[in-house]
C-alpha positions, -999 to 999 in steps of 0.1 A, spaced: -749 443 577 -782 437 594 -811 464 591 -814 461 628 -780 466 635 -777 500 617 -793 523 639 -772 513 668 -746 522 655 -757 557 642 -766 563 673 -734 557 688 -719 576 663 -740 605 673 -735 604 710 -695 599 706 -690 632 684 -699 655 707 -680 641 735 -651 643 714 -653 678 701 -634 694 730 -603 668 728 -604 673 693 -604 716 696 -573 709 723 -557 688 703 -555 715 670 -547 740 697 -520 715 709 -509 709 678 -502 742 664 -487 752 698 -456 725 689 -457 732 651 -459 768 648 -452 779 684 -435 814 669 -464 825 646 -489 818 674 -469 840 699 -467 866 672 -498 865 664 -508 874 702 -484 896 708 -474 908 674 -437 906 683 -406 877 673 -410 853 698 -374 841 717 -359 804 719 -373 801 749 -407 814 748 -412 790 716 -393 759 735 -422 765 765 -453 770 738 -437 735 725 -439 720 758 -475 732 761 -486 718 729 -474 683 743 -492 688 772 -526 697 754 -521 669 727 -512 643 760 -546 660 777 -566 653 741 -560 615 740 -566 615 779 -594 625 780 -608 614 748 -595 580 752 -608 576 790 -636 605 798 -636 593 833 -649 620 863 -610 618 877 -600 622 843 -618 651 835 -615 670 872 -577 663 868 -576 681 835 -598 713 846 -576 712 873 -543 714 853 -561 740 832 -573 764 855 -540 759 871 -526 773 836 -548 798 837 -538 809 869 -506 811 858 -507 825 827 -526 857 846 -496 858 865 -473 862 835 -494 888 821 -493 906 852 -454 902 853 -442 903 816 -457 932 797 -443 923 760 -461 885 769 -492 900 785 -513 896 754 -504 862 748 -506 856 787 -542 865 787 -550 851 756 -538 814 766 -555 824 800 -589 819 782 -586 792 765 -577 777 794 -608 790 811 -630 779 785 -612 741 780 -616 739 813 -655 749 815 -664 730 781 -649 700 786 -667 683 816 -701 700 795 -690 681 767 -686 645 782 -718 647 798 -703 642 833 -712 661 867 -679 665 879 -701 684 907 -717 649 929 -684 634 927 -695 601 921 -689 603 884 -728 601 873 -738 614 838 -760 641 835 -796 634 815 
């Protein structure tokens, strides 16, 4: 390889991890939702999860491993805005389920906040201002 090719590269490597850190947090979180989905409910709320709680966290991890390679694969603004979207809209609804279910209302809130925070980190971490709306990146 050519001396003068090198530090391109390295410096592409170096811009491309931290746009992928977020993807790659969802997708572990994805990922243990649809392995493990009964130890991470227990762990929240410290109770046996049912069938069907652990067939939904399955159908979550999906979602969040589909969301990973998204938006890792094409961090476009729509991209991005479409996924905060979807995760606030979990949020939302996870608030709601605390609210309504008290033997899921840990686990409710807990998913909650990771949805917050997936939701705020990832546009930080692709270095787009979903904001202007014309898809510029920030300096």
């Amino acid at each position: 390889m050519r001396d003068d090719i090198k530090p391109d590269l390295a410096s592409r490597g170096a811009a491309l991890a931290p746009r992928l850190a977020i993807p790659l947090v969802r997708a572990g979180y994805g990922a243990a939702l649809l392995c493990a989905p009964g130890t991470m409910i227990r762990v929240c709320t410290g109770r046996r999860a049912s069938l069907h709680a652990r067939r939904v966290t399955q159908l979550l991890g999906i979602r969040h491993l589909a969301q990973a390679v998204t938006t890792a694969w094409a961090p476009r603004p729509r991209t991005v805005a479409a996924g905060v979207a979807v995760d606030l809209c979990h949020a939302a609804s996870m608030v709601g389920l605390a609210a309504a279910n008290r033997s899921m209302r840990r686990a409710g809130l807990a998913d909650a906040v990771v949805a917050t925070v997936l939701a705020v980190a990832e546009p930080a971490s692709t270095g787009l201002s979903l904001a202007s709306g014309d898809g510029s990146r920030r300096s």
